[in-house]
C-alpha positions in Angstrom: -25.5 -0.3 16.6 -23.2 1.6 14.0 -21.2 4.8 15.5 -20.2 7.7 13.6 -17.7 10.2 14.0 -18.8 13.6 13.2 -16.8 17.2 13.5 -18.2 20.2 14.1 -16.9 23.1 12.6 -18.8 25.7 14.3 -17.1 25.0 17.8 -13.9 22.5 16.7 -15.5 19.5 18.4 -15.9 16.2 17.7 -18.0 13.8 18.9 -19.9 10.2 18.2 -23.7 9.7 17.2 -25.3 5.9 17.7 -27.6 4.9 15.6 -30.2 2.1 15.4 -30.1 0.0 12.6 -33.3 0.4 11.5 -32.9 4.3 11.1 -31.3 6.2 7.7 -27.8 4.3 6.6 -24.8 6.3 7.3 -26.4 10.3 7.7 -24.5 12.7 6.6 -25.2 15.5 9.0 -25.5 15.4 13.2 -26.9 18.1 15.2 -23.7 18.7 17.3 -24.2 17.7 21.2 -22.3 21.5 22.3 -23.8 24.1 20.0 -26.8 22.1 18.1 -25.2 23.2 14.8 -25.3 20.8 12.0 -21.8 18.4 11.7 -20.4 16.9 8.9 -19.5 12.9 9.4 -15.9 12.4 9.4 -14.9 9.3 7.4 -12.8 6.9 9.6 -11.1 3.7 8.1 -11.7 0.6 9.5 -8.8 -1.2 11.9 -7.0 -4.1 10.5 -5.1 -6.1 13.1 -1.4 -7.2 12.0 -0.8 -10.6 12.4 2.7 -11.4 13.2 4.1 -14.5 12.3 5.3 -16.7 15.1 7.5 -20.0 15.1 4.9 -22.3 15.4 3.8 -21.0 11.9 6.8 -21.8 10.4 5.8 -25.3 10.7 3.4 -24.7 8.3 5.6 -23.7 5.5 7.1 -26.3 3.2 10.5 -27.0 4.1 12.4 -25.1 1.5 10.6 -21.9 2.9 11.1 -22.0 7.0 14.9 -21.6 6.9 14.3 -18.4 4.6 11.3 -17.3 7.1 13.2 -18.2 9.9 16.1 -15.4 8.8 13.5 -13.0 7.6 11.9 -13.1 11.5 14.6 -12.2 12.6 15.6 -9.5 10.1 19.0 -11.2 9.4 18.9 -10.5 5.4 22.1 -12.0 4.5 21.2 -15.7 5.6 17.7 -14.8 4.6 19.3 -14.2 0.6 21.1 -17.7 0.9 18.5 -19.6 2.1 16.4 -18.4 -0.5 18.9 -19.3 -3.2 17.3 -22.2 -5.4 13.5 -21.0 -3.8 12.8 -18.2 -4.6 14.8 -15.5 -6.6 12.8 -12.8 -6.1 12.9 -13.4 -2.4 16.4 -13.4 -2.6 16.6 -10.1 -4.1 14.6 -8.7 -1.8 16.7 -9.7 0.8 20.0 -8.5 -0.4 18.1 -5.0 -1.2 17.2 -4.9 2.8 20.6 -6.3 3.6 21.8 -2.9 1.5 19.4 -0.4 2.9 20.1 -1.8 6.2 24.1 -1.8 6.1 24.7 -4.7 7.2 
């Protein structure tokens, strides 16, 4: 059953509206629950969960990456740059820029 988010302007409150599927697609207007007024649907972005790479996934890299992962986890950007030297330059850079930014 899809929820929307709706604002009403006529008494500052927001509030959700269910609807079934089989009724209009994604209405633009909601009596609001407080003051019946009309209230506009709010647009809210969808949550993306952040996946965090563990250890375990370093396994999955090919060798020449998990030392240069291993040093990025742990936001050590110095050994980071020298394990990337010879796989990837661009990481490398990269690296040294955080390393600069960070002071270290």
């Amino acid at each position: 059953m899809p929820v929307y988010e709706y604002f009403c302007r006529n008494c500052n409150k927001p509030f959700e509206a269910y609807y079934k599927l089989s009724q209009s697609e994604g209405q633009k207007s909601s009596p609001c629950p407080v003051c019946r007024q009309a209230a506009a649907r709010v647009f809210t972005p969808i949550a993306i969960p952040r996946v965090e790479r563990t250890d375990s996934d370093l396994m999955d890299d090919p060798p020449e990456y998990r030392k240069m992962h291993y040093y990025e986890k742990r936001r050590d950007w110095r050994r980071a740059a020298d394990a990337a030297e010879g796989v990837s330059e661009y990481a490398k850079q990269k690296f040294l820029q955080k390393a600069q930014e960070e002071g270290v």
